[in-house]
C-alpha positions as CSV (number, residue, x, y, z in Angstrom):
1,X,35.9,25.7,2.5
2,X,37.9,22.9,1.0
3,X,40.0,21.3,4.2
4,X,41.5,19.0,1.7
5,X,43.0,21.3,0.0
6,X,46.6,20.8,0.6
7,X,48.9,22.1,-2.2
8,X,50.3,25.6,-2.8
9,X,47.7,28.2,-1.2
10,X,49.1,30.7,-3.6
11,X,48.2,28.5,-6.5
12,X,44.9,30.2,-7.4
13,X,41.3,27.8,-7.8
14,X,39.7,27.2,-11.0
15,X,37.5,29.9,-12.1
16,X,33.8,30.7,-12.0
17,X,31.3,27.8,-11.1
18,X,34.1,24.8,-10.9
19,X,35.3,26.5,-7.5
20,X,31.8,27.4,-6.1
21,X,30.6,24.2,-6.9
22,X,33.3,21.7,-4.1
23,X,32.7,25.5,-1.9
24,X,34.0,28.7,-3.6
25,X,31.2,30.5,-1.3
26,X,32.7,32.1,1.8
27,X,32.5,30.4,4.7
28,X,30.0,33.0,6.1
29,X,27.7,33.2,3.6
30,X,27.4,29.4,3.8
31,X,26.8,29.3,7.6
32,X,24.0,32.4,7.3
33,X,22.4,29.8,4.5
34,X,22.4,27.5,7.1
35,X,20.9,29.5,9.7
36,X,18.1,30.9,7.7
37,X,17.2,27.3,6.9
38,X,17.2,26.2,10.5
39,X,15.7,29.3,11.5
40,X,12.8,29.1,9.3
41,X,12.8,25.3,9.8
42,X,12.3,25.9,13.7
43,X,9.7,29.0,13.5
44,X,6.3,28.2,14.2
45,X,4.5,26.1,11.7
46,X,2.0,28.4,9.2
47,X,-1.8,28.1,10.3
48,X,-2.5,26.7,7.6
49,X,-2.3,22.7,7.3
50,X,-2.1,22.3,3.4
51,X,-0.9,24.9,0.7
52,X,-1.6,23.7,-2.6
53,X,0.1,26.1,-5.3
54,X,-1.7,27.7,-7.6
55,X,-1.3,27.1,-12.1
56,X,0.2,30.5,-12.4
57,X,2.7,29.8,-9.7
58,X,3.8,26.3,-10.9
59,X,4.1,27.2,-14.4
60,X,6.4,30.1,-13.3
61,X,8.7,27.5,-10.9
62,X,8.3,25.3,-13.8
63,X,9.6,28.2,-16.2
64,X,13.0,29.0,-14.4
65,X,15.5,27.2,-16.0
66,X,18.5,27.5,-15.0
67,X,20.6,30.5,-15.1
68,X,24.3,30.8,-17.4
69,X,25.7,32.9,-14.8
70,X,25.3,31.7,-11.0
71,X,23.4,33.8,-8.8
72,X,24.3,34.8,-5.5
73,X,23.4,32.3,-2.5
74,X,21.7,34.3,-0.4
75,X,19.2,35.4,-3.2
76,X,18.5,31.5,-4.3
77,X,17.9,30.4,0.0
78,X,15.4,33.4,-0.4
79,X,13.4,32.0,-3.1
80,X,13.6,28.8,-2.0
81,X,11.9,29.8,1.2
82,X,9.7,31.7,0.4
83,X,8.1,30.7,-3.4
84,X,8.7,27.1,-2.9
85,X,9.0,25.6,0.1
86,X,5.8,26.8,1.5
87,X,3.6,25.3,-1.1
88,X,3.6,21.7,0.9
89,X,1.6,19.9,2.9
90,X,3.1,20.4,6.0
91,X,3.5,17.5,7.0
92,X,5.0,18.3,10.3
93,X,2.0,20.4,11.4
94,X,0.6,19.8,14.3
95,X,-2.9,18.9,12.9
96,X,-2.0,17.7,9.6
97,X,-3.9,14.6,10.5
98,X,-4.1,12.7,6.8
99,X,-2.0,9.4,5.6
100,X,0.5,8.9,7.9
101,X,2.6,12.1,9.3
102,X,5.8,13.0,9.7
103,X,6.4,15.5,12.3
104,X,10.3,15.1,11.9
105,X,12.3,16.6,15.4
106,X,15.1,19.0,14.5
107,X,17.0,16.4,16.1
108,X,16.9,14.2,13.0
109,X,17.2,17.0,10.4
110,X,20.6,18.1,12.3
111,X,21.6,14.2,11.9
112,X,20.8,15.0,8.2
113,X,23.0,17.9,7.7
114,X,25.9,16.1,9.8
115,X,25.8,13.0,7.3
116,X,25.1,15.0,4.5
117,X,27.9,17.3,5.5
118,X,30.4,14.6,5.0
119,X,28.5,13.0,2.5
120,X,29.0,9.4,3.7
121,X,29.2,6.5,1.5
122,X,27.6,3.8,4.0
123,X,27.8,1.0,1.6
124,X,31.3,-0.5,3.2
125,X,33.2,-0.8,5.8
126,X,36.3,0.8,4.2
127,X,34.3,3.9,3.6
128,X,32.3,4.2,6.7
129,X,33.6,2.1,9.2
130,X,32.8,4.6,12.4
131,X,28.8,5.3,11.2
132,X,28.5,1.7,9.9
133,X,29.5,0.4,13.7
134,X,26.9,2.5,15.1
135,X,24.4,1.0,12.4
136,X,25.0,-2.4,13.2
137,X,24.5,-0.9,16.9
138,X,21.5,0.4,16.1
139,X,19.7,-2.5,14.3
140,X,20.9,-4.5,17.2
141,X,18.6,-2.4,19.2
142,X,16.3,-2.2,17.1
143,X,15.9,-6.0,16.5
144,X,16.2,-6.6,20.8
145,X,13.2,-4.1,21.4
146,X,11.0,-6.3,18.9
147,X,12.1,-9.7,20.4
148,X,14.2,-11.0,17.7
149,X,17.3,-13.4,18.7
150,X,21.0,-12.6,19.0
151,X,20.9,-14.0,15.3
152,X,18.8,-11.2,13.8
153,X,20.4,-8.5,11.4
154,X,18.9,-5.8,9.4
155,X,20.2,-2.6,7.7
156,X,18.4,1.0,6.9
157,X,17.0,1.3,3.5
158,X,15.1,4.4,2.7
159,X,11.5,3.5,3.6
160,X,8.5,1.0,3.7
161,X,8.7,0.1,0.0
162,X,12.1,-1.1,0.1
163,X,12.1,-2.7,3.6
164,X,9.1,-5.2,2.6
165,X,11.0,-5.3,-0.9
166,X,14.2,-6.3,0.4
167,X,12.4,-9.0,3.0
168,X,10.4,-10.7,0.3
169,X,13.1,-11.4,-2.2
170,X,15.4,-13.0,1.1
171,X,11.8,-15.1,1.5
172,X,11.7,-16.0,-2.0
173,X,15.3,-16.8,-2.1
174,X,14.8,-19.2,1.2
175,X,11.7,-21.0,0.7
176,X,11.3,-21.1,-3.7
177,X,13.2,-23.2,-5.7
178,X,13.9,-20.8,-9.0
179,X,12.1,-23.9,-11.2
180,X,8.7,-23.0,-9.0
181,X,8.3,-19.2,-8.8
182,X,5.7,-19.8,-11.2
183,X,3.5,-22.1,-9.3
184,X,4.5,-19.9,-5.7
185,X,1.5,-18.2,-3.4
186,X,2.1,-15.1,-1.4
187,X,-0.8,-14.1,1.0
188,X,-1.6,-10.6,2.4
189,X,-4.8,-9.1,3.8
190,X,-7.5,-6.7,2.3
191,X,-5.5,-4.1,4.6
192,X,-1.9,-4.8,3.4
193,X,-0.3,-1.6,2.2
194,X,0.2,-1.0,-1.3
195,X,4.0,-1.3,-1.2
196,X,3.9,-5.2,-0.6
197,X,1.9,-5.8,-3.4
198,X,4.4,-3.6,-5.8
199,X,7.3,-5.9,-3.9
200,X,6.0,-9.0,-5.0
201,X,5.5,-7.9,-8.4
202,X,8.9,-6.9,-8.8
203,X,10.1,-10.3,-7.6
204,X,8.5,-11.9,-10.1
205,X,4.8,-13.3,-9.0
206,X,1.9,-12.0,-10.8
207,X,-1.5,-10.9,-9.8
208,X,-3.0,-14.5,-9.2
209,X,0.0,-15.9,-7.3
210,X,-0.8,-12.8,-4.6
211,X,-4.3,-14.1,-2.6
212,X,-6.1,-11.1,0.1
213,X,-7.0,-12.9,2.7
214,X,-10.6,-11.6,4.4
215,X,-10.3,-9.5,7.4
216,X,-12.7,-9.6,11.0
217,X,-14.4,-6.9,12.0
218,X,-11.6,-4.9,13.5
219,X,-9.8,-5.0,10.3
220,X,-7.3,-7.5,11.4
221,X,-6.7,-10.5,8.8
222,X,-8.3,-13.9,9.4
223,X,-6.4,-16.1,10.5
224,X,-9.0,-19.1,9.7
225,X,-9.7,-18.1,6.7
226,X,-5.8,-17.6,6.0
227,X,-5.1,-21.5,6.9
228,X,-8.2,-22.5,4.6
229,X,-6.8,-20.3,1.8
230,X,-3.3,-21.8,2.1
231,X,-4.6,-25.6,2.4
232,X,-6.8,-24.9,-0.7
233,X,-3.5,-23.9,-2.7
234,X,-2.1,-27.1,-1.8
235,X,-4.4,-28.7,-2.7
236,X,-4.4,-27.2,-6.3
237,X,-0.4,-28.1,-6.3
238,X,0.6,-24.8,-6.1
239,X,3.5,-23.4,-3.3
240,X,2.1,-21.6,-0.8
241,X,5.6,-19.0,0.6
242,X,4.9,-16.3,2.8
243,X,2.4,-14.5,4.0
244,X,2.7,-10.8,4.9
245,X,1.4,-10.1,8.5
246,X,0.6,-5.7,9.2
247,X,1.4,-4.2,12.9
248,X,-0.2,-1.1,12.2
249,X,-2.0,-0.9,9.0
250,X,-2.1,2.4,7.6
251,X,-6.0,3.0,7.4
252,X,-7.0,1.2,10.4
253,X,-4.0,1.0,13.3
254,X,-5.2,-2.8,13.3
255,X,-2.3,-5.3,14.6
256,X,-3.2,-8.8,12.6
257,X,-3.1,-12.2,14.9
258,X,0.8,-12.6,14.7
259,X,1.3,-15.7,16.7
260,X,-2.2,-17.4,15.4
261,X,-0.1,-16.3,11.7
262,X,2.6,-17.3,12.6
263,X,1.0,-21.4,13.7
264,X,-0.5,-21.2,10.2
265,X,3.1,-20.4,9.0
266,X,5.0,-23.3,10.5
267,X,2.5,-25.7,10.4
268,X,2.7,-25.2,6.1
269,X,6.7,-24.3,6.5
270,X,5.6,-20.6,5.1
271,X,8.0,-17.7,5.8
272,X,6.2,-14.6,8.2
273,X,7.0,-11.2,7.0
274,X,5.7,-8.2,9.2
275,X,5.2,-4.9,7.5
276,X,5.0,-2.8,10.7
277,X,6.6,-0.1,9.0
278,X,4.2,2.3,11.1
279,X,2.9,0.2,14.1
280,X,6.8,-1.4,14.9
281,X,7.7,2.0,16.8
282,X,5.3,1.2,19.9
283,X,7.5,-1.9,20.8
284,X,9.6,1.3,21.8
285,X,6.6,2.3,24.4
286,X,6.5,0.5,28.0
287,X,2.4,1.3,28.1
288,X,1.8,0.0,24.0
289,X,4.6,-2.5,23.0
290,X,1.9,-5.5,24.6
291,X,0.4,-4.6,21.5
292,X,2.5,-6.2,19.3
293,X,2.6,-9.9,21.0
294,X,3.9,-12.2,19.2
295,X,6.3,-9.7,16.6
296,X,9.6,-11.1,17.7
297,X,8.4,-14.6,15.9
298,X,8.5,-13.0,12.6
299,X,10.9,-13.9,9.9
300,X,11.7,-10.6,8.6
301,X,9.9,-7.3,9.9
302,X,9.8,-3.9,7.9
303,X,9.6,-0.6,10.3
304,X,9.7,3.0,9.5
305,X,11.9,5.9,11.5
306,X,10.4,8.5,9.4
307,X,7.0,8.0,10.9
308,X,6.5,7.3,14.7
309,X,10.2,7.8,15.3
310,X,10.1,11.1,14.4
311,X,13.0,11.3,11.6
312,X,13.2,13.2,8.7
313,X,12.6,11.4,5.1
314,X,14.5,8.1,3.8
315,X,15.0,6.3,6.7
316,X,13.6,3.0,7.4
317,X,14.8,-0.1,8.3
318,X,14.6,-4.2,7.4
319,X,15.1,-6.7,10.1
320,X,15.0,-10.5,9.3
321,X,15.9,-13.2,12.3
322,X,18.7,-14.9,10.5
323,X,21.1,-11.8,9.4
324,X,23.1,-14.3,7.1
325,X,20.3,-14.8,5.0
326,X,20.4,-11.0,3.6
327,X,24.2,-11.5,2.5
328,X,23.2,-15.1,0.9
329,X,20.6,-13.1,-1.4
330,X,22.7,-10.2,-1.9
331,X,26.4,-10.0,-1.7
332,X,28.1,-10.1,-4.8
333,X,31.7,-10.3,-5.9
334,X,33.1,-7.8,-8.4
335,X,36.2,-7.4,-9.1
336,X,35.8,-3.7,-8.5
337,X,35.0,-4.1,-4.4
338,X,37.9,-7.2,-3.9
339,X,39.6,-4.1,-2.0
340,X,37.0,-3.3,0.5
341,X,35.8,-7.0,1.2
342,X,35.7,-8.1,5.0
343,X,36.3,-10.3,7.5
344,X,32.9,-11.5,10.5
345,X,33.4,-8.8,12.4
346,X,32.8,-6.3,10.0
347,X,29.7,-5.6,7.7
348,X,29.5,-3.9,4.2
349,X,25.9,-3.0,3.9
350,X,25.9,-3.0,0.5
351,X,26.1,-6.8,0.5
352,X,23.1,-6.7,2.7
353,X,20.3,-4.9,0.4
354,X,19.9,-3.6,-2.7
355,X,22.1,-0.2,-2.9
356,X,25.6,-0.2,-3.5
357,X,25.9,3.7,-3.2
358,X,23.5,4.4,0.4
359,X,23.6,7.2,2.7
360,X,23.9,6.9,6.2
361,X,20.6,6.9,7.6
362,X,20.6,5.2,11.0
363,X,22.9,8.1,12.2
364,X,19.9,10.8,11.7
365,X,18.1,8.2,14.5
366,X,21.2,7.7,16.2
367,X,21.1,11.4,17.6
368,X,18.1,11.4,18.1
369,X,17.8,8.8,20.7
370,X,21.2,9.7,22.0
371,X,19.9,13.4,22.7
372,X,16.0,12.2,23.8
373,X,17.2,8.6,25.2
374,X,14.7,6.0,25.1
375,X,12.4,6.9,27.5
376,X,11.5,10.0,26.0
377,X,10.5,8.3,22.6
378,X,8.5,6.1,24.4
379,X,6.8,9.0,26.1
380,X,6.4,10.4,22.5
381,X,4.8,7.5,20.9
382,X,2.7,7.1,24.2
383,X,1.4,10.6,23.5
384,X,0.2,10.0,20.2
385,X,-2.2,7.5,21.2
386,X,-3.8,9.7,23.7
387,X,-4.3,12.3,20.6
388,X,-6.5,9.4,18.8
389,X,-8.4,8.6,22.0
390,X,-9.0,12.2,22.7
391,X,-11.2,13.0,19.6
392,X,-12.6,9.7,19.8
393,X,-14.0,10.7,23.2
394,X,-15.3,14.5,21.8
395,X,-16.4,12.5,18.7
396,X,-18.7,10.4,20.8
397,X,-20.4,13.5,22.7
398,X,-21.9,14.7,19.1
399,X,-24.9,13.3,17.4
400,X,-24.8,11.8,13.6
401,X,-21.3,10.9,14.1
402,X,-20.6,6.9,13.9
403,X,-16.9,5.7,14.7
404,X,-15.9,3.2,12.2
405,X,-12.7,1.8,13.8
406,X,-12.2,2.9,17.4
407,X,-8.9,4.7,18.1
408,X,-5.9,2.4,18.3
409,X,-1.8,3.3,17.6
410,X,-3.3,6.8,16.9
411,X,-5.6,6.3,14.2
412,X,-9.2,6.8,14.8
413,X,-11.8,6.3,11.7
414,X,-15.4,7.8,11.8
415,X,-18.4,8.9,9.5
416,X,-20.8,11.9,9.5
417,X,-24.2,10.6,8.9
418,X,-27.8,12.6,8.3
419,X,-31.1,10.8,8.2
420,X,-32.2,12.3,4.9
421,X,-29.3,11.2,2.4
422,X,-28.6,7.8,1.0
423,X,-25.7,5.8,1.7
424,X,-24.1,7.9,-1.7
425,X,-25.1,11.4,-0.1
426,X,-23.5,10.4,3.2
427,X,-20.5,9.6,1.0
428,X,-20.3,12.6,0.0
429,X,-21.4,14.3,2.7
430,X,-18.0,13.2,4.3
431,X,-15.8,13.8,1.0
432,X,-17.4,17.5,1.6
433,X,-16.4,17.9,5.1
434,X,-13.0,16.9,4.7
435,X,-12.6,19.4,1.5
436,X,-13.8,22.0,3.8
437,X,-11.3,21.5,6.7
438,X,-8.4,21.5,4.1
439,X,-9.7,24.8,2.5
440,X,-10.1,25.9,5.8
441,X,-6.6,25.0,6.7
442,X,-7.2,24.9,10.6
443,X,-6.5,20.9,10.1
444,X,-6.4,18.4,7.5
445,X,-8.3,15.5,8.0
446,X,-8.7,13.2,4.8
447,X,-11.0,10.2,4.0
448,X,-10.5,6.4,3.3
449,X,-12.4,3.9,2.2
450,X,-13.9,0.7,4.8
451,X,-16.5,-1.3,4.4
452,X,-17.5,-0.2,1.1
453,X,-18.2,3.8,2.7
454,X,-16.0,7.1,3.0
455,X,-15.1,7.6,6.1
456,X,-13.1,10.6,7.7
457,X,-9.2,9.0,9.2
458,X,-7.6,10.9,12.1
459,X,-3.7,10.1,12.0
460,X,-2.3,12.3,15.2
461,X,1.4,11.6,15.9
462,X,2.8,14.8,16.3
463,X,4.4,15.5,20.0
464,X,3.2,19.2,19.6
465,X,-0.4,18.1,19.3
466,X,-2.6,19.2,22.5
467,X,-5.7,17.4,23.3
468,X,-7.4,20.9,22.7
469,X,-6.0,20.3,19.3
470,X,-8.1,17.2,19.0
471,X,-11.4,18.2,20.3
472,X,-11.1,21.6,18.5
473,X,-10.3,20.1,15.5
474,X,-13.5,17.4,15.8
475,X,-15.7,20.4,16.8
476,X,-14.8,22.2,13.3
477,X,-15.9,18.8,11.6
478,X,-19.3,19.3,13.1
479,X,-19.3,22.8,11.9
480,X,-18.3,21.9,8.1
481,X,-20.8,19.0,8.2
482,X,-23.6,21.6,9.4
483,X,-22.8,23.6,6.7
484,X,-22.6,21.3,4.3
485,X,-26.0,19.8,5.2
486,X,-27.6,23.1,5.6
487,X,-26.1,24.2,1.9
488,X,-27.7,20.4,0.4
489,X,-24.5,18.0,-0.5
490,X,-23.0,18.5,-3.8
């Protein structure tokens, strides 16, 4: 199992778990691992949505331990298959409907094992020359489908969180002397995702240097009230920096303004950051990327594969319009890497973000849209927002049912209402129905929070997903809300 293994064959390997650990295991044993995993992996997905374990079952994963004396491989893929994974949402399920999905293809999970296989340091050119080529490929790509310029660079990082991290500091770094970051102003809306907040703490502004700006009534933020916020700060003294722009917010689907943000923007000489980490992937869609006008006039654009580009965990990507203005923030010089430095025509990717040791992620999505091609992404995404719109529709043929936020990029928000309970008891009543569908298991279907009520949030991404899915699943709502009103809300 060891190909680099080159010195005398009859020289025997060390003994017990120091040659199964770099692949004592026969070669067959390891494959049939592999195939049970892929097997299982590509087996149709359980009926039920959500399987929550129970206390005796976690205590007694929690109890294991680990053993003196290894155990054989094929007895460890068992219990890993069957006493742990399942216990999961799945995620991947066709009607697992809450936060935002992640109906990874096989595709990208092959991509994993492939990468993980040769466990790729992606941090330099030295070490990964061939998978960081097809990187700088891909975020080329990436960066033309949004309309950035020939100018724009980017690298994978593994998510969201680190993509709007990664973006701010570079906008820090660009627009605030280090003498003002106490006196600088970031603005986001009521809507921004949690993440950006967490960024901007960790870059050094504190809660009253971070303003929400109000949203309209389609959850977008307010772009006149953003320029009145901004001129306000000014006029305190303070340093207004950047304001954080969403393409696809994750309760709503709402697309803010970009190109009224981003006049606001240059007429205060603010940077624009765009956390489309789940609303980016319809620029990949001929019939949706209209959507997102004005996205290529960004300064720096977070967007995650993981979510509508179908790709398993830990793979997102950061774009910003100026790539030189990720190395100026942060490459550094030990003497350690002197070896593996490099000349314009090469990138090391660690001088680009935060990790030094990274994975390589963009080759996951590199097989996937070498194997699907573009088109049929496109097709994908396309089909997701005909899921949202189909429940919408059956939601609208039933009485007592209001729709909150109409269905856009695949997320549809709506409310069960009866006459006879407060504004409280209709809270509850849709806490109840949602706690019915997940003990139920057909779907899950969770609730948010807009406009000060609970409201029931349909995400539907999956490709799999059938509009008989989507009216089925709305028709079982009714049921649980019958039943719920029938039994008196609790």
């Amino acid at each position: 199992m060891n190909p680099y293994r080159d010195d005398d064959p009859a020289r025997p390997l060390p003994p017990g778990g120091a040659s199964r650990l770099m692949g004592g295991t026969s070669p067959r044993a390891f494959a049939a691992a592999v195939r049970r995993i892929a097997d299982c992996r590509q087996q149709s997905p359980t009926p039920r949505a959500v399987q929550v374990i129970d206390a005796e079952g976690a205590a007694a994963l929690r109890g294991m331990g680990v053993p003196a004396e290894g155990r054989p491989l094929d007895e460890v893929v068992d219990q890993l298959l069957h006493d742990i994974a399942p216990w999961r949402a799945a995620m991947d399920h066709p009607r697992f409907f809450g936060f935002i999905p992640s109906p990874a293809s096989p595709l990208s999970a092959l991509g994993d094992l492939a990468t993980a296989m040769h466990n790729v340091h992606a941090g330099s050119w030295l070490q990964s020359s061939g998978p960081s080529a097809v990187e700088a490929g891909l975020i080329d790509w990436l960066a033309s489908q949004v309309g950035f310029p020939s100018s724009a660079g980017g690298l994978f990082v593994s998510g969201g969180s680190i993509a709007n991290l990664t973006a701010l500091t570079v906008a820090r770094d660009r627009t605030v002397a280090p003498e003002h970051r106490r006196s600088a102003v970031a603005y986001v809306s009521e809507q921004t995702h949690s993440s950006v907040a967490k960024g901007l703490g960790i870059i050094g502004l504190l809660p009253d240097q971070v303003r929400r700006v109000a949203v309209d009534a389609a959850f977008r933020m307010d772009a006149a009230v953003l320029a009145r916020t901004i001129e306000a700060d000014l006029a305190a003294g303070l340093r207004p920096f950047a304001v954080v722009a969403s393409a696809g917010t994750t309760n709503t689907g709402s697309i803010d303004p970009l190109r009224a943000i981003r006049a606001v923007c240059d007429r205060h000489g603010l940077w624009m950051h765009v956390d489309g980490a789940y609303g980016a992937s319809v620029a990949l869609s001929p019939d949706h990327r209209g959507r997102l006008d004005g996205i290529g006039e960004a300064d720096s654009l977070s967007w995650d594969a993981h979510k509508w580009l179908f790709q398993t965990y830990g793979c997102g990507m950061v774009l910003v319009r100026e790539r030189t203005h990720l190395a100026q923030t942060f490459h550094t010089r030990p003497e350690y890497l002197l070896d593996a430095e490099v000349d314009e025509e090469q990138i090391n990717y660690w001088d680009f973000g935060v990790e030094l040791t990274r994975p390589a992620r963009a080759m996951k999505l590199w097989l996937t849209l070498q194997v699907l091609g573009s088109d049929g992404m496109g097709e994908a995404i396309a089909h997701g927002c005909r899921l949202a719109a189909w429940a919408e529709d059956e939601l609208r043929t039933l009485e007592g049912w209001e729709i909150v936020s109409p269905a856009q990029l695949a997320i549809v928000n709506f409310r069960r209402t009866h006459p006879g309970l407060s504004a409280e008891g209709n809270d509850a009543l849709n806490r109840a129905i949602s706690r019915r569908a997940l003990e139920e298991g057909h779907a899950a279907v969770l609730t948010t929070r807009l406009g000060g009520q609970t409201v029931l949030r349909i995400c539907a991404i999956h490709p799999d997903a059938s509009e008989r899915d989507m009216r089925a699943t709305v028709r079982a709502l009714e049921a649980h809300a019958i039943a719920e009103i029938a039994a008196g809300v609790s």
